[in-house]
C-alpha positions as CSV (number, residue, x, y, z in Angstrom):
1,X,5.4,16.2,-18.8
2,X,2.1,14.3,-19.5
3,X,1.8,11.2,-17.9
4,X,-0.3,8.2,-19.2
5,X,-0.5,5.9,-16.2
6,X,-1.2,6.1,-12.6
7,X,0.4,3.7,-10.1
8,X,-1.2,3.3,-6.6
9,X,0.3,1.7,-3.6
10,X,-3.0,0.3,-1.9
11,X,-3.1,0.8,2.3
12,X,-3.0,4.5,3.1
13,X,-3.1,5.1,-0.2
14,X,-6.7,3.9,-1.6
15,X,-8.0,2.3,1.6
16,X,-7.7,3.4,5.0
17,X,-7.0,-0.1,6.3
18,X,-5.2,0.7,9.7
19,X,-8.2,-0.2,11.9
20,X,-9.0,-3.8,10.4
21,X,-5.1,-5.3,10.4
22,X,-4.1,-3.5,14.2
23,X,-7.6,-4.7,15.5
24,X,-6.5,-8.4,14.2
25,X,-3.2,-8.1,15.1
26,X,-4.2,-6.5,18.7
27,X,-5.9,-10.1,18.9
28,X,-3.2,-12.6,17.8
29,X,-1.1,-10.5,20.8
30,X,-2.9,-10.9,23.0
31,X,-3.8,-14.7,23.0
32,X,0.3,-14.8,23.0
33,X,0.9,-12.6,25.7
34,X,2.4,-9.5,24.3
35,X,1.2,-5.7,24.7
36,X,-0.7,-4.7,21.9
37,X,-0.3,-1.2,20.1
38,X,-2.5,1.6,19.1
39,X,-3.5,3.2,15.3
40,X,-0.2,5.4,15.4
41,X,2.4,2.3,16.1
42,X,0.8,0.4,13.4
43,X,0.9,3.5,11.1
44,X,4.7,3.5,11.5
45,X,4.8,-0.2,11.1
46,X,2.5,-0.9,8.0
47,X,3.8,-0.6,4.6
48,X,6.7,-3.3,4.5
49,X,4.7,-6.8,3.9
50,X,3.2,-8.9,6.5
51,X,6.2,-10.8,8.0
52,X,7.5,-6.9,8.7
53,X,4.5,-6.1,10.1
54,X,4.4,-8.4,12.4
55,X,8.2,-8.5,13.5
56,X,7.5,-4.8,14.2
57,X,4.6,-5.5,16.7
58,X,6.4,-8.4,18.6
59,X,8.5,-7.1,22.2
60,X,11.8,-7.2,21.0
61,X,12.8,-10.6,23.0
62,X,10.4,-12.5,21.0
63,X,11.6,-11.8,17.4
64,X,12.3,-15.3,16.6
65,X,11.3,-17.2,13.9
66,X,9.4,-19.3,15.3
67,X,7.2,-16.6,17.3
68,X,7.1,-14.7,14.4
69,X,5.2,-17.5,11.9
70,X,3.3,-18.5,14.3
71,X,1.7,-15.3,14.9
72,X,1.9,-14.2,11.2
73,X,-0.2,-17.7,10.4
74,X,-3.1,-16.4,13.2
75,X,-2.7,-12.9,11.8
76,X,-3.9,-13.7,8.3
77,X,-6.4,-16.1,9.8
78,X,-8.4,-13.4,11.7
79,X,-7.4,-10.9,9.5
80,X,-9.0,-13.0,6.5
81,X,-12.4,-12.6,8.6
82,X,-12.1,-9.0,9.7
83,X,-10.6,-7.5,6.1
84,X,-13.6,-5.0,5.5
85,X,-15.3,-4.8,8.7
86,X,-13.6,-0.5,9.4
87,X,-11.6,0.2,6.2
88,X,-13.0,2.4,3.6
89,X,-12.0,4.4,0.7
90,X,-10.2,7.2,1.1
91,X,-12.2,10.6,0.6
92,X,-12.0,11.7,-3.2
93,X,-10.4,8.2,-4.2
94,X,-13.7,7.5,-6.6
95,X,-13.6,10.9,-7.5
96,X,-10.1,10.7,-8.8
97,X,-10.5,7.2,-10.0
98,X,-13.4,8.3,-12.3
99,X,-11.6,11.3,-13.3
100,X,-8.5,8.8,-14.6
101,X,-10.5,6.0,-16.0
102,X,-12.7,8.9,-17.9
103,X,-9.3,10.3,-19.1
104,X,-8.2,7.2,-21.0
105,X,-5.2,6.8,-18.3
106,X,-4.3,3.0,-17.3
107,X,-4.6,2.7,-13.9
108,X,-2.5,0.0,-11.8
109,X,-1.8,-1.0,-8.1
110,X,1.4,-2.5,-6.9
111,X,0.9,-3.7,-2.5
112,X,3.4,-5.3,0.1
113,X,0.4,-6.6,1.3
114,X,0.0,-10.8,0.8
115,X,-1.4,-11.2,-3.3
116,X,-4.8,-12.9,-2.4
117,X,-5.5,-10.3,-0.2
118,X,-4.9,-7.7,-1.9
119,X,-7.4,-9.1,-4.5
120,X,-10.1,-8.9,-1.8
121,X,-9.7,-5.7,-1.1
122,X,-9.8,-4.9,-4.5
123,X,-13.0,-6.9,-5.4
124,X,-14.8,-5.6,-2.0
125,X,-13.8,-2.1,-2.4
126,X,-12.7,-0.9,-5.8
127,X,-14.5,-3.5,-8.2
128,X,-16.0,-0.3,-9.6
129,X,-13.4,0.8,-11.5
130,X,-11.0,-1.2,-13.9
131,X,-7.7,-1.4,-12.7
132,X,-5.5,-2.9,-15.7
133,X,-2.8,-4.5,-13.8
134,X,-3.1,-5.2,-10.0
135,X,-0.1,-6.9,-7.9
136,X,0.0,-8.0,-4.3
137,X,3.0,-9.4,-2.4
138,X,3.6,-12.4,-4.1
139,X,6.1,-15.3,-3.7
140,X,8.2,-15.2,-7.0
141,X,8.6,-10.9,-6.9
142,X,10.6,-9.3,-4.4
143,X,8.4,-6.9,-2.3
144,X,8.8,-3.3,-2.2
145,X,11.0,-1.3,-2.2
146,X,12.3,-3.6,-5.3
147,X,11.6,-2.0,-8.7
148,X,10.7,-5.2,-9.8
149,X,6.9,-5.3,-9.4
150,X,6.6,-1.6,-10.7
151,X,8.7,-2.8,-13.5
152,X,6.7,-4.9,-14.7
153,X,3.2,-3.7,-14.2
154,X,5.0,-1.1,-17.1
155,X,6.2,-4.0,-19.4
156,X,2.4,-5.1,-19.3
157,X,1.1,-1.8,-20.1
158,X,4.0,-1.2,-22.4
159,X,4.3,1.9,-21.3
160,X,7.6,3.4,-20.0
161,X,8.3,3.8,-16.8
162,X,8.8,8.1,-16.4
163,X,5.4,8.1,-18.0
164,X,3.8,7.0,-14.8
165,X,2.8,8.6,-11.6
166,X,3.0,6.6,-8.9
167,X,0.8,7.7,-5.8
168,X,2.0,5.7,-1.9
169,X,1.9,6.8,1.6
170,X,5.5,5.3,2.7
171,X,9.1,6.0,2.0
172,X,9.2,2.0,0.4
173,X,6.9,3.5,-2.0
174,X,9.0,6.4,-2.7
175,X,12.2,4.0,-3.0
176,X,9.9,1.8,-5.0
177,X,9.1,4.9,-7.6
178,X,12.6,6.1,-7.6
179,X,14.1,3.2,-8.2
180,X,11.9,1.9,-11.5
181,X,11.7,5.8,-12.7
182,X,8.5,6.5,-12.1
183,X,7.4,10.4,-10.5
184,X,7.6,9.8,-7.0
185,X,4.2,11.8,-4.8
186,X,3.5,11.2,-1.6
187,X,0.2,11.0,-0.4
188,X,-0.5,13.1,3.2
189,X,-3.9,11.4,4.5
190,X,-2.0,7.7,4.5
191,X,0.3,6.4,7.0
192,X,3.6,9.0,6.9
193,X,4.5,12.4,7.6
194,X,5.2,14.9,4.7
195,X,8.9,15.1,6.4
196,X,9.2,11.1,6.3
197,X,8.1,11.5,2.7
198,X,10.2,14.1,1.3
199,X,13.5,12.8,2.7
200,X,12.8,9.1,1.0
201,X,12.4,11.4,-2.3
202,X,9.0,12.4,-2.7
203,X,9.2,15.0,-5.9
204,X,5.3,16.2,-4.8
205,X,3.1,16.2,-1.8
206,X,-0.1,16.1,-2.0
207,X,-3.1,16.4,0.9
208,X,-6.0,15.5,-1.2
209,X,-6.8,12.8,-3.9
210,X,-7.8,15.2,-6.2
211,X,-4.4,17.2,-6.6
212,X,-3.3,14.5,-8.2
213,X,-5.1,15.6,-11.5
214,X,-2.6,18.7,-11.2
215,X,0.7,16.8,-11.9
216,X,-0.7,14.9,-14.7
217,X,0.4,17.5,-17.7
């Protein structure tokens, strides 16, 4: 199979992110009262949107709505100051990225996270590179694990579906893949163990960016 596009999920897949969203989610915690978490919890609660994200980190007596908009509202507040101040690219993301764009292959990313700051991270980290389609979370599209965003990112390529690989960290990614017919791989240096991955369907695993150029036909 030769593949002529490349989907990316964009937290633990691109950018390792982890630091910069627990460190501003630690905060919001702990002006309301509530224990904060370290790297590992938010590893396991990332990858879902923001609301998720959040739900996840509240004790669960204080899952109500209220509690929960309230602290998603300080959340992207702080969060929209502290975006870039620890995450970085992965190792061998620019080397893979110039590989693909040197290649001729479209390259796209599809996030849970919110749609204007996924452009930010975008524009502060990967403005080298020209990504032909990029997708946040975004009001009017269901979030992963929906097909719908990766469905359409392939309508505006017009490029079929199984002729893309898509590259993500999570099992919502995997779903995601699966479900719009893409080539599922799982990434090992995101947020997920290779176990996590391969039971939501992962078809490759791979622990370096660069593999990816492998599966490509």
């Amino acid at each position: 199979m030769i593949y002529k596009a490349v989907l990316f999920d964009l937290d633990g897949t691109l950018l390792d992110s982890i630091e910069d969203m627990g460190d501003s989610l630690n905060r919001v915690l702990v002006q309301s009262g509530f224990p904060t978490h370290d790297r590992d919890a938010y590893c396991r609660f990332v990858g879902d949107g923001a609301t998720n994200l959040i739900n996840r980190a509240l004790p669960e007596g204080k899952r109500t709505d209220m509690v929960i908009r309230s602290c998603l509202e300080a959340f992207l507040e702080d969060y929209d100051k502290n975006w870039n101040v620890k995450t970085r690219l992965y190792d061998g993301i620019p080397e893979l990225l110039d590989t693909l764009t040197s290649r001729g292959l479209k390259i796209s990313v599809l996030s849970n996270k919110p749609h204007r700051y996924t452009l930010k991270c975008m524009d502060g980290f990967l403005s080298d590179w020209d990504f032909d389609v990029v997708f946040g979370q975004r009001d009017d599209v269901p979030r992963k694990p929906d097909p719908a965003g990766a469905l359409e990112i392939a309508e505006q390529l017009d490029i079929s579906p199984s002729d893309f690989l898509y590259l993500g960290d999570t099992e919502t990614d995997m779903k995601t893949s699966i479900d719009a017919g893409m080539f599922p791989v799982g990434v090992l240096w995101g947020f997920r163990s290779a176990e996590k991955l391969k039971e939501s369907g992962a078809k490759e695993l791979i622990k370096r960016p660069l593999e990816a150029l492998d599966l490509l036909g």
